[in-house]
C-alpha positions in Angstrom: 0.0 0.0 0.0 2.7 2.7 0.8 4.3 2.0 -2.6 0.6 3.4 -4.2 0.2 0.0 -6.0 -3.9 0.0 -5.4 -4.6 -2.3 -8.0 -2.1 -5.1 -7.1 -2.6 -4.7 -3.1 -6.6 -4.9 -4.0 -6.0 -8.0 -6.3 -4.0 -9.7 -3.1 -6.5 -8.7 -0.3 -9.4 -10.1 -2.4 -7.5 -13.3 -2.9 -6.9 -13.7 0.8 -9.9 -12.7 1.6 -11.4 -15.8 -0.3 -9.4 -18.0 1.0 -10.4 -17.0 4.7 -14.4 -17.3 3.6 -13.2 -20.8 2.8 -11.6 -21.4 5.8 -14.4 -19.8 7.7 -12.2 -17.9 9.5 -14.0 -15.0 11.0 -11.2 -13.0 12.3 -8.7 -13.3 8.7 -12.6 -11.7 7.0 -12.9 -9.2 9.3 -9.6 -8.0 9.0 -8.8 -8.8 5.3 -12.2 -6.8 4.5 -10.7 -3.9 6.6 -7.8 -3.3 4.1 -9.7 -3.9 1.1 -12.0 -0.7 2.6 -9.1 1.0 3.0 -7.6 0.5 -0.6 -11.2 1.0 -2.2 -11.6 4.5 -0.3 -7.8 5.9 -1.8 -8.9 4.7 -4.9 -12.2 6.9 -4.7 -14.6 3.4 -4.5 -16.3 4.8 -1.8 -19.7 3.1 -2.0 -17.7 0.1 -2.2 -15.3 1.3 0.7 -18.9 1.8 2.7 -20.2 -1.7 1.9 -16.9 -3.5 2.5 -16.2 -2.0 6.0 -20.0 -2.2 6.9 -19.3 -6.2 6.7 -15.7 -5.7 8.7 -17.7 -4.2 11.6 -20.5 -6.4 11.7 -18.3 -9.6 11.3 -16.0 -7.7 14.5 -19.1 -7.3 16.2 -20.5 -10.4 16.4 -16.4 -11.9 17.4 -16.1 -8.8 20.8 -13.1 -7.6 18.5 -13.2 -4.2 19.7 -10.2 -3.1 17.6 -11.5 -4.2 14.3 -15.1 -2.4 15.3 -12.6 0.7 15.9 -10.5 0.6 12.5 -14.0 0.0 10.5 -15.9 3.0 12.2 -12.9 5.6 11.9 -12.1 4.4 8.2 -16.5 4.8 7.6 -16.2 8.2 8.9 -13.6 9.4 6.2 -15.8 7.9 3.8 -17.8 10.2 5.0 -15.5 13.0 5.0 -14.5 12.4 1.7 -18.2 12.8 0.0 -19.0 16.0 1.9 -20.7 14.5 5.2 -18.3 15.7 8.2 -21.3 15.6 11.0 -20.9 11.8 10.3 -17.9 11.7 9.9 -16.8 13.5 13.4 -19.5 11.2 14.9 -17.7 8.1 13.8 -14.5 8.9 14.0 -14.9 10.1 18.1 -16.8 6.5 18.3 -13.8 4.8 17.2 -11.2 6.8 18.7 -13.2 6.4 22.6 -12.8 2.6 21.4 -9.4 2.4 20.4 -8.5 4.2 23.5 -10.5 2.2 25.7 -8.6 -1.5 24.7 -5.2 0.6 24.4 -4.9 0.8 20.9 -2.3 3.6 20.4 -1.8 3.6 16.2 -6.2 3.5 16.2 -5.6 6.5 18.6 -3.3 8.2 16.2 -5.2 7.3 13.2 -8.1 8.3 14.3 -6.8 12.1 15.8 -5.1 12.3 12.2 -8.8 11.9 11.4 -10.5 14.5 13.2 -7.4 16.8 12.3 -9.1 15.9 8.7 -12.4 16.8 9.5 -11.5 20.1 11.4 -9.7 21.1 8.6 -12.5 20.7 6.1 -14.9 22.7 8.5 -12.5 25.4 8.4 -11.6 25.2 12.0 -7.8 25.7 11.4 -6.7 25.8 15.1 -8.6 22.6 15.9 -7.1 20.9 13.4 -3.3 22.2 14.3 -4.3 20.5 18.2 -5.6 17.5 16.8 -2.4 16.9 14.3 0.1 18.2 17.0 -1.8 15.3 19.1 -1.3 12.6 16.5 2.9 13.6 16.0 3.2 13.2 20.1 1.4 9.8 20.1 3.6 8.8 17.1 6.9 9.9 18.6 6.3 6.6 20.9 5.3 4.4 17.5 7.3 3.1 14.8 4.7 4.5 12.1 6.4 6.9 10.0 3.7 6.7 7.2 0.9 8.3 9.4 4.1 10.4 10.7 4.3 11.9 7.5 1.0 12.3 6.8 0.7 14.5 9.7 3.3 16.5 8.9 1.7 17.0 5.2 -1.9 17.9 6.3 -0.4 20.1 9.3 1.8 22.2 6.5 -2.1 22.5 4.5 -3.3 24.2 7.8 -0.2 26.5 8.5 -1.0 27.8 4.7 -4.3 28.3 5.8 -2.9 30.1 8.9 -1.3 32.4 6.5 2.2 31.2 6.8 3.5 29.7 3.4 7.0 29.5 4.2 6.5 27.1 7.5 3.7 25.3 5.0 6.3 24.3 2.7 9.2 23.6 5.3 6.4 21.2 6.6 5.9 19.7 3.1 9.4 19.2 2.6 10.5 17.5 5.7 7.7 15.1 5.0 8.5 15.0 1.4 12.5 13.8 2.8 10.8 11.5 4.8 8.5 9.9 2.0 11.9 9.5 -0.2 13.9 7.8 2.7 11.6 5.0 3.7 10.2 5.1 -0.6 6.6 5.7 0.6 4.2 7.2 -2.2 2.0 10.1 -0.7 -1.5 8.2 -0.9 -4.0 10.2 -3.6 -6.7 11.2 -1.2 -4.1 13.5 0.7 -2.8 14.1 -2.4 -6.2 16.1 -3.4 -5.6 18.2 0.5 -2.2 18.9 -0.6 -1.8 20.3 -3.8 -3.9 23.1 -4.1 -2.7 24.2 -1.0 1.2 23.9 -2.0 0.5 25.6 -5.5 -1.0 28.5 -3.5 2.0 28.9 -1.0 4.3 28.3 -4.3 2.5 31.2 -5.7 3.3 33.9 -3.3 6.6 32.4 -2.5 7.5 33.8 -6.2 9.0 29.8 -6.5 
C-alpha cells in the first residue's frame, strides 16, 4: 500500500480474503475486508469502501473484536468525510477513537486524531485541526509508524497555509516530502487532493 500499488494490493487482499471465507475464518474476513476498505476508499470506490467496511464491523461485532469495530468505524467516517458528510464523519470517528482508546490501541488512537485533524480542517476550524495533528505527532513519537508520521506532517503544513504562513507550510511539506523519499513511501491520492492546491498556492506567493 505505501508504494501506491492500489490495484495489485486490492487483487491480493481479495485473494486472501477468499481463501479465509473458505476457511471460515471470521477474524482473517474481518480483517482482510478492513484493508480492502481502506484500498477502495484511496482509490475513490467509496460506496464500495462503505459496503466493505460495513461487513468488517458487523463480522467484529459479532467476534467482541473491539479493535476491528474501531479501524471499520474511523475508516466509515472518512468515507464520510471524503463525500461532503463531516457531522458523520466527526460522529464516527470520536466512536472509534473512545474505542481504540478504551482497549489501548495507540496507532487507532493516532489514526483516528489524524482523522479528526481531517475533519477540522474541512470545516475550516484551522486551530482545531493544528491541536488534533500536533496530538497525532506526540502519540507517534512513541510508534514506529512513519507513514501516518508523515502524513501528519503534510496535512499540518495545509493548515499553516491556511494560517497564512507559506514558508512554514512548505518547510512542513518538505521534511515530509524527505521522509517519504527515505523509507520510498508514495503520498496516498486522497491526501494528495488536501495537498496540492494548498502547496500551488504557498508556491505562488513564495515567487517559486
Amino acid at each position: 500500500l505505501n508504494q501506491g500499488n492500489y490495484p495489485e494490493a486490492r487483487h491480493f487482499i481479495e485473494q486472501g480474503l477468499a481463501c479465509f471465507k473458505e476457511a471460515h475464518d471470521s477474524w482473517g474476513m474481518a480483517s482482510a475486508l478492513q484493508y480492502l476498505g481502506r484500498v477502495m476508499l484511496e482509490q475513490g470506490d467509496f460506496a464500495l469502501a462503505h459496503t466493505k467496511l460495513e461487513e468488517s464491523g458487523a463480522i467484529s461485532i459479532e467476534l467482541g473484536y473491539k479493535n476491528g469495530i474501531a479501524f471499520a468505524l474511523g475508516l466509515k467516517g472518512h468515507v464520510a468525510l471524503r463525500l461532503g458528510d463531516t457531522a458523520t464523519a466527526r460522529s464516527l470517528i470520536e466512536e472509534s477513537l473512545a474505542l481504540h482508546r478504551e482497549v489501548g490501541q495507540q496507532s487507532g488512537m493516532a489514526e483516528s486524531l489524524f482523522l479528526l485533524a481531517k475533519v477540522s480542517q474541512a470545516e475550516g476550524n484551522y486551530a482545531a485541526a493544528r491541536t488534533l495533528y500536533e496530538k497525532c505527532l506526540a502519540l507517534l513519537e512513541k510508534l514506529n509508524e512513519q507513514d501516518l508520521q508523515i502524513r501528519c506532517l503534510s496535512g499540518l503544513g495545509v493548515v499553516t497555509m491556511e494560517e497564512g504562513r507559506p514558508a512554514s507550510a512548505v518547510l512542513l511539506w518538505s521534511v515530509a516530502a524527505q521522509m517519504r523519499e527515505a523509507q520510498g513511501i508514495l503520498m496516498p491520492p486522497l491526501d494528495r487532493t488536501d495537498y496540492e492546491p494548498a502547496e500551488t498556492s504557498a508556491r505562488t506567493l513564495l515567487g517559486a
